[in-house]
MARPAKE-261441 format. One record per residue (C-alpha): residue number from 1; residue in one letter; y, x negated, z. Coordinates in nm, 4 decimals, padded with zeros to 6 digits. Each point is the difference from the previous one (the first is absolute). Layout:
r num:NUM, residu:A, Y:Y, X:X, Z:Z
...
***
This chain:
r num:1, residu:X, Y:03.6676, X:09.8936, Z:-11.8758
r num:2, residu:X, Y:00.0649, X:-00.0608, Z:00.3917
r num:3, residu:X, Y:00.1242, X:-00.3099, Z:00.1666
r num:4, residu:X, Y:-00.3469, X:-00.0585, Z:00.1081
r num:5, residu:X, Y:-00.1893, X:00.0676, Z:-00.2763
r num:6, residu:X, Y:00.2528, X:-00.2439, Z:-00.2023
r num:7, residu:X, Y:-00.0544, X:-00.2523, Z:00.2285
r num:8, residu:X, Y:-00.4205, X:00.0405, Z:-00.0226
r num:9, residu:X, Y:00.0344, X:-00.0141, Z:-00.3264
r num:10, residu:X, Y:00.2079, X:-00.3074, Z:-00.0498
r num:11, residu:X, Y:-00.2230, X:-00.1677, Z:00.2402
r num:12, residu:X, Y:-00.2681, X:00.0635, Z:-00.2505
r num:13, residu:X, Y:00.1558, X:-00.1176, Z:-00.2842
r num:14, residu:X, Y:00.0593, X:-00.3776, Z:00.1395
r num:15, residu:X, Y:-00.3895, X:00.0021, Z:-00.0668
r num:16, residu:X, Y:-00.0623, X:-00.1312, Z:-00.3428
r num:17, residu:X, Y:-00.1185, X:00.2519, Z:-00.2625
r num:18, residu:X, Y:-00.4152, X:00.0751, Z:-00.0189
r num:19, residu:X, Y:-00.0203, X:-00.1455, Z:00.3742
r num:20, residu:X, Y:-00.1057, X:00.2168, Z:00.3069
r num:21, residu:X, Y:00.3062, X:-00.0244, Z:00.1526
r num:22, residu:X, Y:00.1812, X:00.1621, Z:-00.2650
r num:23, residu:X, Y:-00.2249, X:00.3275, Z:00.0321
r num:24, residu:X, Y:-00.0983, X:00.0284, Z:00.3706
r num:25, residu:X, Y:00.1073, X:00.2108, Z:00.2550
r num:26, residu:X, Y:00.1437, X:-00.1749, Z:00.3115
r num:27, residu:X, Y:00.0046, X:00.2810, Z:00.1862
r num:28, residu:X, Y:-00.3363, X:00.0127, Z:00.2059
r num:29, residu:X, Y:-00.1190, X:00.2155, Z:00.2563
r num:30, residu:X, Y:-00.1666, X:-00.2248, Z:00.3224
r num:31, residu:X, Y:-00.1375, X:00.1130, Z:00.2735
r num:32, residu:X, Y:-00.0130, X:-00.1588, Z:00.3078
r num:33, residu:X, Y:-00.4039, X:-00.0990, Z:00.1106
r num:34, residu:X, Y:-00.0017, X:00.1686, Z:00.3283
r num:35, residu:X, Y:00.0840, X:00.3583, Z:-00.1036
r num:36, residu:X, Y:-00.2133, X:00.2517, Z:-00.0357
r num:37, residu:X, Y:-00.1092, X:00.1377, Z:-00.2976
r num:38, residu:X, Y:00.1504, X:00.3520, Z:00.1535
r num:39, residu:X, Y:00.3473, X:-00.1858, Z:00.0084
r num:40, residu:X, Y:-00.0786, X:-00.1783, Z:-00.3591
r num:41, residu:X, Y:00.0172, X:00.3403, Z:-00.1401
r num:42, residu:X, Y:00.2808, X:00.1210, Z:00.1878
r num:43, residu:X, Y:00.2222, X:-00.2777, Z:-00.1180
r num:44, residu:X, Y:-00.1179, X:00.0308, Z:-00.3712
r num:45, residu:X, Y:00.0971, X:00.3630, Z:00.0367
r num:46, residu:X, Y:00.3219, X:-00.0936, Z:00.0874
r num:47, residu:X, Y:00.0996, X:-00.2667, Z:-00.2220
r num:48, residu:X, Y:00.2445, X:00.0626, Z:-00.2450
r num:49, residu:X, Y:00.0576, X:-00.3502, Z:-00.1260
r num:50, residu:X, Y:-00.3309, X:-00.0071, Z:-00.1963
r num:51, residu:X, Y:-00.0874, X:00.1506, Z:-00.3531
r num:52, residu:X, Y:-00.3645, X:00.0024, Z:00.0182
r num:53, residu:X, Y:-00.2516, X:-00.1577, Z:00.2360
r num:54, residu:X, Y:-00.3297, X:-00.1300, Z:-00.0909
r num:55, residu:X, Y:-00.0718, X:-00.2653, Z:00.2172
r num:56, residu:X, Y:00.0505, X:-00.0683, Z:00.3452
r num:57, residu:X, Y:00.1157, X:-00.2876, Z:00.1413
r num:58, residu:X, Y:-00.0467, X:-00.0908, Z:00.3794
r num:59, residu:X, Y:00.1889, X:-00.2865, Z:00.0883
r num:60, residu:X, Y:00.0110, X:-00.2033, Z:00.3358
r num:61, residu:X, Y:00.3766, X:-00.0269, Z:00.2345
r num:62, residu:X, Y:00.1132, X:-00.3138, Z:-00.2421
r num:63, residu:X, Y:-00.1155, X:00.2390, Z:-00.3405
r num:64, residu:X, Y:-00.2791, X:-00.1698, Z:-00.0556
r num:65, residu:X, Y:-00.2270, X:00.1480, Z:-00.2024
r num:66, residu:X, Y:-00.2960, X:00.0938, Z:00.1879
r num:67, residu:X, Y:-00.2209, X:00.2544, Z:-00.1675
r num:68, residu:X, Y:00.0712, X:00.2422, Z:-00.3225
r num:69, residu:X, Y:-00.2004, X:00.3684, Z:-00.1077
r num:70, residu:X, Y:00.0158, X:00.2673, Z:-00.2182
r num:71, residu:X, Y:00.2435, X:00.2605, Z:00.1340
r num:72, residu:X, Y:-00.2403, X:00.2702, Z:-00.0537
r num:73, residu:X, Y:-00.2919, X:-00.2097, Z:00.1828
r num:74, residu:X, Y:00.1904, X:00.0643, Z:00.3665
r num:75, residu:X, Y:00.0025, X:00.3709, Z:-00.0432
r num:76, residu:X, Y:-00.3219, X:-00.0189, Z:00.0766
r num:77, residu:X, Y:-00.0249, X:-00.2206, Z:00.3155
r num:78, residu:X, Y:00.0586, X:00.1408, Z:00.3573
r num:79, residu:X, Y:00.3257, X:00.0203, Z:00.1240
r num:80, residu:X, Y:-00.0194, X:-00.2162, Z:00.2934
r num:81, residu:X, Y:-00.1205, X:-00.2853, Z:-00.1983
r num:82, residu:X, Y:00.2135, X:-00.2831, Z:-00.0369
r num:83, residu:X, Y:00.1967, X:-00.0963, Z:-00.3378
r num:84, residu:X, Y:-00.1937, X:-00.3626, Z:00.0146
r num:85, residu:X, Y:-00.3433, X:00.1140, Z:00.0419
***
């Protein structure tokens, strides 16, 4: 296993056993809101810290949450339309 890996995993296991924390995945791929949906995809494309995406997050400059969607849902949205709308 590598350093990092080792270290996301004994994160995970200061979470007591049969508790989300013990079988969630930290790593989360955010968007920022005011980037296209064009520039969404480009950074999903090259992301290679992820696994698997299924929901997108948009988040605001302090990481707020700010609106979520179905990865698949953007494909179908116009380019120039913002992440937050």
């Amino acid at each position: 296993m590598r350093k990092k890996e080792g270290a996301d995993v004994g994160n995970l296991l200061e979470y007591e056993e049969q508790t989300a924390g013990r079988i969630m995945n930290p790593n989360v791929f955010a968007l920022s809101e005011d980037m296209t949906v064009a520039e969404a995809i480009a950074a999903l494309q090259a992301s290679r810290d992820v696994e698997m995406v299924f929901y997108l997050y948009v988040v605001d400059e302090r990481r707020h949450l700010v609106a979520s969607c179905r990865c698949g849902a953007c494909c179908s949205w116009h380019p120039t339309r913002r992440s937050s709308g």
